[in-house]
LUMMAR-411391 format. One record per residue: x, y, z of N, C-alpha, C in turn; residue in one letter. Coordinates in steps of 0.05 Angstrom, whole numbers, plus 5000, padded with zeros to 4 digits. Example, Ala and Ser with C-alpha at 12.3 -4.5 7.8 and 13.67 -1.06 7.14 Angstrom:
526448865156524649105156526449345156A 525749555142527349795143525850015157S 
//
This chain:
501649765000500050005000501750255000X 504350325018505050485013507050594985X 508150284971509450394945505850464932X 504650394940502250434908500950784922X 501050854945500851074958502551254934X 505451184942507951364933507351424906X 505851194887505851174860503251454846X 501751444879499051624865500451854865X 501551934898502352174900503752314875X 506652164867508352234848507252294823X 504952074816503052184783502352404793X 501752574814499752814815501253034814X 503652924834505953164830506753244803X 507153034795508153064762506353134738X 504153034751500853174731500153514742X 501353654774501153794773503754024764X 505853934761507954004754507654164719X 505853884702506253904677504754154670X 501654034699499254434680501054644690X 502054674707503154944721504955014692X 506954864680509454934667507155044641X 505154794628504354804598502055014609X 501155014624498755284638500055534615X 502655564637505455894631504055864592X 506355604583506655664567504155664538X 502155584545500055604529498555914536X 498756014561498156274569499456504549X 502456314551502956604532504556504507X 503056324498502456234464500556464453X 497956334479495656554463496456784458X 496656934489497957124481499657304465X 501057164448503057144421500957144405X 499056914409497956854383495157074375X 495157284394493857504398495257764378X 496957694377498457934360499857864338X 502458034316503557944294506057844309X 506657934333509057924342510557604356X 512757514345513457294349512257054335X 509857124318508556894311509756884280X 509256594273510156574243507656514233X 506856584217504356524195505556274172X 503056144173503455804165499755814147X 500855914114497555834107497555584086X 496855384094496155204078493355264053X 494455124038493555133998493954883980X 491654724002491654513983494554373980X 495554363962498454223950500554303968X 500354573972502754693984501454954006X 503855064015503255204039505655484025X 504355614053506255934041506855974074X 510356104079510056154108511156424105X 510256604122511456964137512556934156X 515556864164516156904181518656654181X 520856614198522456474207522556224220X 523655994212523355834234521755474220X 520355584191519155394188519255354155X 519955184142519955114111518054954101X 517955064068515554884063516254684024X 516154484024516754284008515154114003X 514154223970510654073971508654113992X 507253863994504953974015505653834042X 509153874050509753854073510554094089X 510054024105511554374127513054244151X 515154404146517354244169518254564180X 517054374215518654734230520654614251X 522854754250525854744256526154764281X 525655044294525255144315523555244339X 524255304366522255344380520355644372X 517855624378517055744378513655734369X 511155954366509156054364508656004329X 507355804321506455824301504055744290X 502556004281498755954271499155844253X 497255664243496155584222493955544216X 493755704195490155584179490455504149X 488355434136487955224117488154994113X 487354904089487554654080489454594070X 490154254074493154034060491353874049X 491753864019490053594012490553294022X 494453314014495352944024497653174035X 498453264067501053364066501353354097X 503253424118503453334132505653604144X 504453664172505453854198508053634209X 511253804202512453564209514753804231X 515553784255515953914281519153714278X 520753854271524553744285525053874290X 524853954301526554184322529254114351X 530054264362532554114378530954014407X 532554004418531753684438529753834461X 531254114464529954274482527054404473X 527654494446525554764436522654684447X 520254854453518554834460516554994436X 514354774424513754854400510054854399X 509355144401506255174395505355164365X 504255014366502155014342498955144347X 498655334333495855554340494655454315X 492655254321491055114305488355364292X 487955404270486055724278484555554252X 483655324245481455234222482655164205X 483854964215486054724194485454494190X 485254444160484554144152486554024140X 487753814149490153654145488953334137X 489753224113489452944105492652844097X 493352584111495952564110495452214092X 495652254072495351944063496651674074X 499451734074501451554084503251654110X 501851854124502951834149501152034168X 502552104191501552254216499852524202X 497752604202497852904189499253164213X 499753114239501753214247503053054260X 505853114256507452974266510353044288X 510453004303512853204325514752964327X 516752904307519452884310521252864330X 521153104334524053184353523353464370X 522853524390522353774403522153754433X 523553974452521753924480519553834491X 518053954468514853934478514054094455X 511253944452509454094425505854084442X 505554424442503054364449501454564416X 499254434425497154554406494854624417X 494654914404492855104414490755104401X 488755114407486255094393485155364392X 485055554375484255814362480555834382X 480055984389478056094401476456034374X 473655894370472255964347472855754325X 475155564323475955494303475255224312X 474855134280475154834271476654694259X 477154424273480454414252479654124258X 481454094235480953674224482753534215X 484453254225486753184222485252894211X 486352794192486652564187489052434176X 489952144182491151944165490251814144X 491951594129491251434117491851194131X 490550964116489950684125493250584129X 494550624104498350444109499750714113X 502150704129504250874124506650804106X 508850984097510850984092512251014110X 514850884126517150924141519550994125X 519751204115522351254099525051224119X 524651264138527551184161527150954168X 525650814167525050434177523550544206X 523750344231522250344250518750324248X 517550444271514450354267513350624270X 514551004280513351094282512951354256X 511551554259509151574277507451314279X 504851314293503051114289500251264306X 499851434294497151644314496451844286X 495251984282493752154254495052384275X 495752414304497152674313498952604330X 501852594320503752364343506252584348X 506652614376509252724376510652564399X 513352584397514952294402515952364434X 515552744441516152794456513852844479X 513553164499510953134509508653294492X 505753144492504053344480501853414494X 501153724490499553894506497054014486X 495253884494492654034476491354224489X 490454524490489954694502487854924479X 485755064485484355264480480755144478X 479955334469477155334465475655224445X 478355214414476455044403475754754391X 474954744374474754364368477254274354X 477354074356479953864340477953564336X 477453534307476653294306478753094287X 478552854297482352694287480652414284X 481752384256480852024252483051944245X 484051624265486551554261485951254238X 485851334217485451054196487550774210X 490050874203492950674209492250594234X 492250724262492650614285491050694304X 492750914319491751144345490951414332X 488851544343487851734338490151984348X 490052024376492552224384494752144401X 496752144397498251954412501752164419X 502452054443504752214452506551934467X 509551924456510351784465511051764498X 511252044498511752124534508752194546X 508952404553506752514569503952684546X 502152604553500652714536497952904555X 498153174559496353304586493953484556X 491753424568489753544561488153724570X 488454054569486954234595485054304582X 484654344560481254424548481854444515X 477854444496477754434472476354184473X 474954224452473054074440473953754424X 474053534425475653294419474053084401X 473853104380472652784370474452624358X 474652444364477352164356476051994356X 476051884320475751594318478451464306X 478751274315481251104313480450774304X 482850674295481750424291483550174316X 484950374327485750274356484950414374X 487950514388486850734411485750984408X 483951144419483351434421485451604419X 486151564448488651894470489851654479X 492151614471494451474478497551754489X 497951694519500251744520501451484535X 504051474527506051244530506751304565X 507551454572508651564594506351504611X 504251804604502851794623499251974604X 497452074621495552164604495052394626X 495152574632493252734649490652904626X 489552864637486153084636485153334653X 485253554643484053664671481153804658X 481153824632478053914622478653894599X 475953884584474553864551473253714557X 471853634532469453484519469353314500X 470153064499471152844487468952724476X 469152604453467752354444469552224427X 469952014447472151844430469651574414X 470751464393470651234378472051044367X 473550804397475850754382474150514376X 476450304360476549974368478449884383X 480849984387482049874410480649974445X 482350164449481550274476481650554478X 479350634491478951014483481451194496X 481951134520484251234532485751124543X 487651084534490950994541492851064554X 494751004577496750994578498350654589X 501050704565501850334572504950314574X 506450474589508550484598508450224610X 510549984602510149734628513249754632X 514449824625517349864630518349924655X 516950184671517350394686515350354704X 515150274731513050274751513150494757X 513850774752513051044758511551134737X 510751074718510251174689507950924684X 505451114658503650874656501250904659X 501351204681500051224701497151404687X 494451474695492451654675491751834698X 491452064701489852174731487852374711X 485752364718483752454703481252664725X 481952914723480353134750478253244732X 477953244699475053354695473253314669X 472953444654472053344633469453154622X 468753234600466453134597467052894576X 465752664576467452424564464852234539X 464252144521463751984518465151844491X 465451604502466851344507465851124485X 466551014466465350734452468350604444X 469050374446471050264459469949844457X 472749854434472649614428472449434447X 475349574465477149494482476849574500X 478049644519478149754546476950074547X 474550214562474850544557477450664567X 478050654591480950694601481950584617X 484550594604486150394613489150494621X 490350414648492550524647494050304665X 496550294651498450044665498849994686X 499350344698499950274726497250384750X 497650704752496150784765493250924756X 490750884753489051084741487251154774X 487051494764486251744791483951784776X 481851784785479851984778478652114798X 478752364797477752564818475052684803X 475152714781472352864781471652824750X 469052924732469352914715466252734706X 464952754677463552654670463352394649X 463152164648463752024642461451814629X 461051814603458651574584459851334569X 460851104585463050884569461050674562X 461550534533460850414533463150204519X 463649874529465949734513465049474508X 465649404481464649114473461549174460X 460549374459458849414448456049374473X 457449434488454949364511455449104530X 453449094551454048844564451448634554X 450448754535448148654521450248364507X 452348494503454148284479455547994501X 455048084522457047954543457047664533X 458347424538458447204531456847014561X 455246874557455046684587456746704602X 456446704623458846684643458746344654X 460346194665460845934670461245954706X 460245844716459845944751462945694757X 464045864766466345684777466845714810X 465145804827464145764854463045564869X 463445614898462745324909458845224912X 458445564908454645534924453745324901X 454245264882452045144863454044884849X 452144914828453544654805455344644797X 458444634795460544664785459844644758X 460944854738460044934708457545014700X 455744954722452945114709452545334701X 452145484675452345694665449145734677X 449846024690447346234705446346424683X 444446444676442246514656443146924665X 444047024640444147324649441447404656X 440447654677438147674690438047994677X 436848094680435548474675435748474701X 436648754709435748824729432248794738X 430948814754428248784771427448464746X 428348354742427048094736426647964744X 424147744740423847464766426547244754X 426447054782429046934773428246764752X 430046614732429246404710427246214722X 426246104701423545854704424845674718X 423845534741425145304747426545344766X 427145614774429645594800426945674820X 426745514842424845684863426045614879X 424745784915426645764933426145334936X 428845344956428645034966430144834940X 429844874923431444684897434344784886X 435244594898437944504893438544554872X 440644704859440744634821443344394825X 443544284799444544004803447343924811X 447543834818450643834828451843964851X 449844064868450744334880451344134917X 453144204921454444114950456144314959X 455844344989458044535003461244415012X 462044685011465444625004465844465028X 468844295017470244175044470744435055X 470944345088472544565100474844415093X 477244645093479544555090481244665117X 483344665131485344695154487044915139X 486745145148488445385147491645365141X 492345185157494845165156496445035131X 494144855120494444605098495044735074X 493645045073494645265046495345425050X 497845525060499745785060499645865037X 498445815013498846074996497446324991X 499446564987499246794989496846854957X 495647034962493647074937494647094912X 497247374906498647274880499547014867X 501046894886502246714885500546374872X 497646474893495746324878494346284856X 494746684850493046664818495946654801X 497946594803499946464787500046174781X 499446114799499945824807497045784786X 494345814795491945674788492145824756X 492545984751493145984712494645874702X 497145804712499145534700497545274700X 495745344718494244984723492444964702X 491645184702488845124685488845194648X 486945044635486745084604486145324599X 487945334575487045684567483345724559X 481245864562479045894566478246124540X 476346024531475846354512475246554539X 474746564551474946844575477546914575X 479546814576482846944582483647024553X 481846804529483246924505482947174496X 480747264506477947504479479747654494X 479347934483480148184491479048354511X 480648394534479948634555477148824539X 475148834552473649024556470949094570X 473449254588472949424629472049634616X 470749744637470250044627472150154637X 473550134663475450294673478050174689X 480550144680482649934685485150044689X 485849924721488249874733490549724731X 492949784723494149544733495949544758X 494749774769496249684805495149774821X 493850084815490850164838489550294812X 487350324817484750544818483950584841X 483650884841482551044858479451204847X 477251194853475851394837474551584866X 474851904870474452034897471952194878X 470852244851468952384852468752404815X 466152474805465552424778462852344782X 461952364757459452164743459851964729X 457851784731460251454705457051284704X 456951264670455751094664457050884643X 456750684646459150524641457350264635X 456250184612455649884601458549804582X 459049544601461249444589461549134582X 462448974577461848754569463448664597X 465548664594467048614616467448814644X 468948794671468548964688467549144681X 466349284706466649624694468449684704X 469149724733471649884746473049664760X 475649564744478249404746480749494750X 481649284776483949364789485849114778X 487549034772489848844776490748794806X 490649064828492149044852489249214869X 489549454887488049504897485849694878X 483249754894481849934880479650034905X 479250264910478050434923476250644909X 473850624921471650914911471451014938X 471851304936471851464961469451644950X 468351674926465851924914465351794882X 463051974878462251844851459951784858X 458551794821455951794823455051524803X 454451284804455251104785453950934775X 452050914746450450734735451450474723X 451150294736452350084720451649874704X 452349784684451149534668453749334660X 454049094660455948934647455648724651X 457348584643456748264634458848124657X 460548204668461948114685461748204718X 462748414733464048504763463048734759X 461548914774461349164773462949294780X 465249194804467349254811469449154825X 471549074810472448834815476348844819X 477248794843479748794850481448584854X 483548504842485348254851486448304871X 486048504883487548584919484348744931X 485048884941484149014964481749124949X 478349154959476449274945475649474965X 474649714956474549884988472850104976X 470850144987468550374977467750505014X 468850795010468250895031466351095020X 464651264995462451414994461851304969X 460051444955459451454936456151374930X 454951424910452451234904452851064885X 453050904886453950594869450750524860X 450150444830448150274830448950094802X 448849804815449849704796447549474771X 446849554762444249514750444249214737X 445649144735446748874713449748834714X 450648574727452648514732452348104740X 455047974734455047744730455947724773X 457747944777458847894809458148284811X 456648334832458048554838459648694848X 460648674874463148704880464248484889X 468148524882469648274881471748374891X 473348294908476448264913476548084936X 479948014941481347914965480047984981X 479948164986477948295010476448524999X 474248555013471548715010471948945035X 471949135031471449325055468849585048X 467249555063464149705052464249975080X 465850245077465150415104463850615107X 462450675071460150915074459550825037X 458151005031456051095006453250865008X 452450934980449950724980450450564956X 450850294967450550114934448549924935X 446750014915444949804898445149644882X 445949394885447349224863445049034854X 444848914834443848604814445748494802X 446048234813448148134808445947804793X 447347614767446447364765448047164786X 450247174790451447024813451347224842X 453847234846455247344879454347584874X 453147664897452547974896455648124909X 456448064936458948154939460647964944X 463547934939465047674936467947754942X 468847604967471447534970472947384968X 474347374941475547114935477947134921X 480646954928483047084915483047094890X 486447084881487447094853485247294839X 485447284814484647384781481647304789X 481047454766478047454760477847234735X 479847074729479146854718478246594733X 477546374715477546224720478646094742X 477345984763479845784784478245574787X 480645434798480745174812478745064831X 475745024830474345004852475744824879X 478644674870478844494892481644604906X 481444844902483945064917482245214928X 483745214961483045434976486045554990X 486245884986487245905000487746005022X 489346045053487646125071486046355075X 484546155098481946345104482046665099X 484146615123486147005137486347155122X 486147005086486947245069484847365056X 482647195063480147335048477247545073X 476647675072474847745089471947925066X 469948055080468148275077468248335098X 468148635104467448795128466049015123X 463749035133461649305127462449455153X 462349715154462249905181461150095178X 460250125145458150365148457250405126X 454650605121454250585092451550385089X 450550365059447450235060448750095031X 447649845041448849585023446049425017X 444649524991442549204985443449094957X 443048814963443548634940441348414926X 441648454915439548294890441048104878X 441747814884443447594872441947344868X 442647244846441546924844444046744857X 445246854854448346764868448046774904X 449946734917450546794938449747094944X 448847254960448647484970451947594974X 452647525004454547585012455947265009X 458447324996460247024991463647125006X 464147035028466646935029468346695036X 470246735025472646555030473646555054X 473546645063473646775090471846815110X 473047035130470947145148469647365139X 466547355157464747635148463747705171X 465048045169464048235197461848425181X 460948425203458148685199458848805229X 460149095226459749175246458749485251X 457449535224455649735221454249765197X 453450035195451550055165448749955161X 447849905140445449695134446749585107X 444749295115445449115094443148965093X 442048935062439448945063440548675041X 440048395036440248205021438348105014X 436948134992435047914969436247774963X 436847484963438847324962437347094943X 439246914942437746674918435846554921X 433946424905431746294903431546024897X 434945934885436645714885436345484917X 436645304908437645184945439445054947X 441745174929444945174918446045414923X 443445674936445945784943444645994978X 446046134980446246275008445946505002X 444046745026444346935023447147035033X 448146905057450246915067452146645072X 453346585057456046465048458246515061X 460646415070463246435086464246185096X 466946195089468445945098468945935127X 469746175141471346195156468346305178X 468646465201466846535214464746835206X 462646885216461347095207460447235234X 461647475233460747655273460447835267X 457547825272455748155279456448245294X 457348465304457348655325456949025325X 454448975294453249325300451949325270X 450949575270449449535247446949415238X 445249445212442949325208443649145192X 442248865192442548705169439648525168X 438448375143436548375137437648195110X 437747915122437947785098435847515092X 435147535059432447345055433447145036X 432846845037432646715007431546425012X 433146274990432446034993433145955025X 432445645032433545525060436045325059X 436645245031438345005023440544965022X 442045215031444845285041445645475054X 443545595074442945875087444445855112X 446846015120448145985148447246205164X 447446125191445846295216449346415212X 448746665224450646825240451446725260X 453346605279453546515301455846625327X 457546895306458946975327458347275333X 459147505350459047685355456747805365X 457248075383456248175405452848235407X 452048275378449248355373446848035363X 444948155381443347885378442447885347X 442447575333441347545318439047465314X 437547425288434447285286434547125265X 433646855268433146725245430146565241X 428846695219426346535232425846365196X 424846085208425245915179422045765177X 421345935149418245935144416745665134X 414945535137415045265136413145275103X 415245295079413745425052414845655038X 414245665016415745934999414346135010X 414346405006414046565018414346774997X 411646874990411847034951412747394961X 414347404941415647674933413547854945X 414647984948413148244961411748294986X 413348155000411948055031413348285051X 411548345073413148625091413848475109X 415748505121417448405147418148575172X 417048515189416648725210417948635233X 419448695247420248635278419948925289X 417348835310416749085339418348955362X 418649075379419949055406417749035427X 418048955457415948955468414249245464X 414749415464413149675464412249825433X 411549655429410549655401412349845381X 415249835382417550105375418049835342X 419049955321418549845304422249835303X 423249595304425549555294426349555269X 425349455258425549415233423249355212X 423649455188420649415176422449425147X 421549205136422549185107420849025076X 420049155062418548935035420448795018X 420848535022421448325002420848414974X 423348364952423448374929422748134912X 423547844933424047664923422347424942X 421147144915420246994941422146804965X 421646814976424446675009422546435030X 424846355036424846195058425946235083X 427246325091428946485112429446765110X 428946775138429847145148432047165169X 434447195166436347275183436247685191X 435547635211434547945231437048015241X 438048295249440148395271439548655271X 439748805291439849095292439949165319X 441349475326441449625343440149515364X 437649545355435149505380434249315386X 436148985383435648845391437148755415X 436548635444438248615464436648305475X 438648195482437847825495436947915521X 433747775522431947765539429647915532X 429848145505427848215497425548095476X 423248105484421448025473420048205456X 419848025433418648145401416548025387X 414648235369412948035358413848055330X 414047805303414747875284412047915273X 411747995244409248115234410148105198X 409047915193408247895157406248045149X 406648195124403648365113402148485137X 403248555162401548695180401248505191X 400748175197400048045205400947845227X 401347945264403447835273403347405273X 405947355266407047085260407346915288X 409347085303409546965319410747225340X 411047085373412747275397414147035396X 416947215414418847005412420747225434X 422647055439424147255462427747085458X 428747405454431447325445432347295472X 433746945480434346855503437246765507X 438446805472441246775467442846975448X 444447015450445447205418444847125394X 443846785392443046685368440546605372X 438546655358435246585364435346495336X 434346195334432646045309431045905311X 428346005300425345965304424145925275X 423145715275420045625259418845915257X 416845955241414546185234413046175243X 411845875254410445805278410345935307X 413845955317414845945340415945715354X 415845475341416745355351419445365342X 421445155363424945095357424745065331X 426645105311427845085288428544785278X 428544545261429344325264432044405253X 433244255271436644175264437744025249X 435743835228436743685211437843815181X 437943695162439343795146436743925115X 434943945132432644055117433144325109X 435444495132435244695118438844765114X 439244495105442044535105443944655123X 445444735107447744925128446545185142X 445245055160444645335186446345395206X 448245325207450345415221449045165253X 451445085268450545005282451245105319X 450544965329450445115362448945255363X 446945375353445445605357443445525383X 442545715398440345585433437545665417X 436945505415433445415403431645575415X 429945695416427945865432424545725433X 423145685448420445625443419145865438X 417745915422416346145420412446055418X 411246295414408646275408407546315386X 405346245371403646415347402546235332X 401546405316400746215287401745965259X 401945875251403145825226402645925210X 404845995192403946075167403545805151X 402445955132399945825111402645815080X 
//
């Protein structure tokens, strides 16, 4: 944590380093480019160009500028090409003022050799860069390879539009640092969008990218300091073969508006293949819509086939560390069309994401917001649709604000560990609604565990409901609830659990409120706050109110079922051992009952709970309670 700490800090330093310096010098480009003085006049004519001033030559319908400095251009190049050699230092403005550039066989601009090349976008103006489909390499090598490529850093800056179609490759591309502070952007590419090699900063414009590879890039893998994308504003939309953004090492998003769509939707997603313990090993889970009833045939209480609970395994018996394991379990396993097809996340890490604030709508075939290592939402406002993880980390997963709603998703949240300490997420998930489980988001080994210790969920604050045909809450591990609410519509399967965990599960604060099938449903059995489990003798149809009063008719809890269930696991604040409660269906009280242990499991009747294996894994030891009431019907 603290090299990936060091890694954010240093992108920001160096993202703030770059606006302060290119801020100066685009400030007083314009400024130049406000007057006759210092500027060179560059008018393109079709075939050829005419220049006033020093610094820049013209040969056919090429223009080659030498030196540093301030130079406008307007007009049209039919097939000709903006070509920037200048010395290693020079610092070179291009004042874009309604230029149309077609470059048949290469970059239509191109930056060579220079300190830095930024381009200014003329107040008012429209300007249009294109390539062609092949290049010529008259020096050998592979570059340019972008319709606007400079080899050094590039700075796009002013008010007005730049639209760039990259036929050959990348639409705009910078081998180093590529910072974007404002202007109007459309890039279609037949790979990447905004590729910088180094790194990408954003701090405003209005994008619509159209790639087939990936809309925004950075892929330094050389350099664990470099790689990195930090992105504070801007208005974005996104269509994306491949990944919408993607950055090798570190991607920041602090603020900013954001419409991604990759793979063409999560409409396109492929089946997913359940490689978890709650159900059938291989049973492919039917993709769901958000608010849909579950598929024909699954009701609560039925097993889907094949479905058995995991061995426990002995902690000690697997010392392996989580990397170590998703190395190990991909060497083991057959290559899968899932590992083959191509990445496409809406938003991708390869060592943290951070997102502290923005808007994001994001249908993606694959993740939407992917970490390789850790990933944190601290703000954000977030619609989600995809065919895979709504949010998904091979290390650490950690949402301390935000409004999360994740509308369509195969898992919704995933990592090593889960940590839930504020915002609100609404998730629909067809499997695991939230999931702690090591290695990769590929494929694994159902008959590897590794230890417990390394996997957890912990809620402490914040409002958590889940909608899963899957597991509700699934770990590998242990599961704390020790604040928040957590509200679980859980499966209708009797293969799977609203609440799932290898290791132990301890309440000690907080609301929780979980419903589903009975056929693999575990009681809560450790920590300080009393629980409730009451197990209904019959399905129990969607839309049912759930009520727990206290003796003084004070309403603890009151909640309407989304889904039809068999079990209600209860906890909250206001429950304390020795107090007596009445529960209450549709208004209608079920039963009194009096919490006489930290763990109360009761029939709907009132009577003791049976302990046989009717309702599967209910966790065991729990102190039985006699209660009073009616049966339900």
């Amino acid at each position: 944590m603290n090299q990936q700490k060091k890694m954010v800090i240093t992108a920001m330093l160096a993202a703030l380093g770059m606006l302060a310096g290119c801020s100066q010098s685009a400030s007083s480009a314009a400024a130049s480019a406000g007057t006759s003085d210092g500027v060179v006049q560059i008018t393109l004519n079709g075939g050829t160009a005419s220049v006033a001033g020093t610094g820049a030559s013209v040969n056919g319908a090429d223009v080659t500028i030498t030196k540093a400095g301030t130079y406008r251009i307007a007009g049209a190049l039919d097939d000709g090409q903006i070509l920037v050699d200048a010395g290693k230092q020079d610092a070179v403005t291009l004042v874009l003022d309604g230029v149309t550039i077609s470059c048949s066989d290469s970059a239509g601009i191109y930056e060579k050799q220079a300190g830095s090349m930024t381009l200014l976008l003329a107040d008012g103006s429209s300007n249009v860069i294109s390539d062609g489909a092949e290049y010529q390499f008259p020096d050998g090598g592979d570059e340019p390879d972008a319709a606007v490529f400079a080899k050094d850093d590039l700075t796009i800056t002013g008010t007005g539009t730049l639209t760039v179609t990259g036929n050959y490759h990348n639409g705009i591309g910078s081998k180093d640092n590529l910072l974007v502070e404002s202007g109007t952007l459309t890039v279609t590419a037949v790979n990447d969008g905004l590729r910088g090699r180094d790194s990408v900063t954003i701090s405003d414009g209005t994008f619509a990218i159209d790639a087939e590879g990936d809309g925004i890039k950075s892929n330094n893998d050389e350099d664990t300091q470099k790689g990195w994308i930090l992105l504070s504003g801007g208005s974005y939309q996104i269509s994306a073969g491949n990944d919408g953004i993607q950055a090798e090492t570190v991607l920041t998003v602090t603020g900013g508006s954001y419409e991604i769509v990759t793979g063409g939707g999560s409409e396109n997603a492929p089946e997913r293949v359940e490689q978890g313990f709650g159900g059938g090993f291989g049973e492919k889970r039917p993709k769901r819509e958000a608010g849909a009833t579950p598929p024909d045939g699954q009701t609560p209480g039925e097993a889907r086939p094949g479905s058995v609970p995991p061995n426990r395994q002995d902690a000690e018996a697997v010392q392996t560390a989580s990397v170590q394991f998703a190395a190990d379990t991909e060497a083991a396993q057959p290559t899968s069309s899932t590992t083959d097809s191509e990445s496409q996340k809406g938003m991708k890490a390869g060592t943290l994401l951070t997102v502290s604030g923005g808007t994001f709508s994001i249908d993606s075939v694959d993740d939407a917001l992917h970490s390789n290592g850790n990933l944190t939402i601290s703000g954000g406002d977030f619609r989600i649709s995809t065919g895979d993880d709504g949010a998904h980390a091979d290390g650490a997963l950690a949402v301390e604000a935000g409004d999360i709603r994740i509308e369509r998703s195969y898992e919704g949240l995933e990592g090593t560990t889960v940590e839930i300490s504020g915002g609100e997420i609404v998730l629909t998930a067809s499997d695991d609604g939230v999931n702690a489980a090591g290695g990769s988001d590929e494929n694994l080994d159902p008959g590897r565990l590794a230890s417990q210790n390394s996997y957890f969920i912990r809620v402490t604050g914040g409002m958590l409901t889940v909608d899963a045909d899957g597991d509700g809450l699934d770990s590998n591990g242990d599961l704390y609830l020790e604040g928040g609410t957590v509200l679980v519509n859980g499966p209708t399967s009797g293969g799977d659990s609203a609440l799932d965990y290898d290791g132990s599960c301890e309440i000690s604060g907080g609301l929780l409120m979980a419903t589903g099938s009975a056929g693999m449903m575990q009681v809560p059995s450790d920590g300080i706050q009393p629980r409730l489990a009451v197990w209904f003798d019959g399905v129990q149809p969607a839309g049912a109110q759930i009520e727990l009063a206290d003796d003084v008719n004070q309403t603890v809890l009151d909640v309407t079922l989304e889904k039809p269930f068999e079990v209600v696991i209860l906890s909250a604040p206001g429950l304390e051992v020795g107090q007596t409660c009445a529960l209450l269906v549709n208004g209608e009280k079920a039963t009194d009952l009096t919490l006489t242990e930290t763990v109360t499991s009761i029939s709907s009747d009132g009577s003791a709970a049976p302990t046989q294996m009717r309702f599967g894994r209910m966790g065991m030891g729990e102190d039985r309670v006699e209660g009073r009431g009616k049966a339900m019907q």
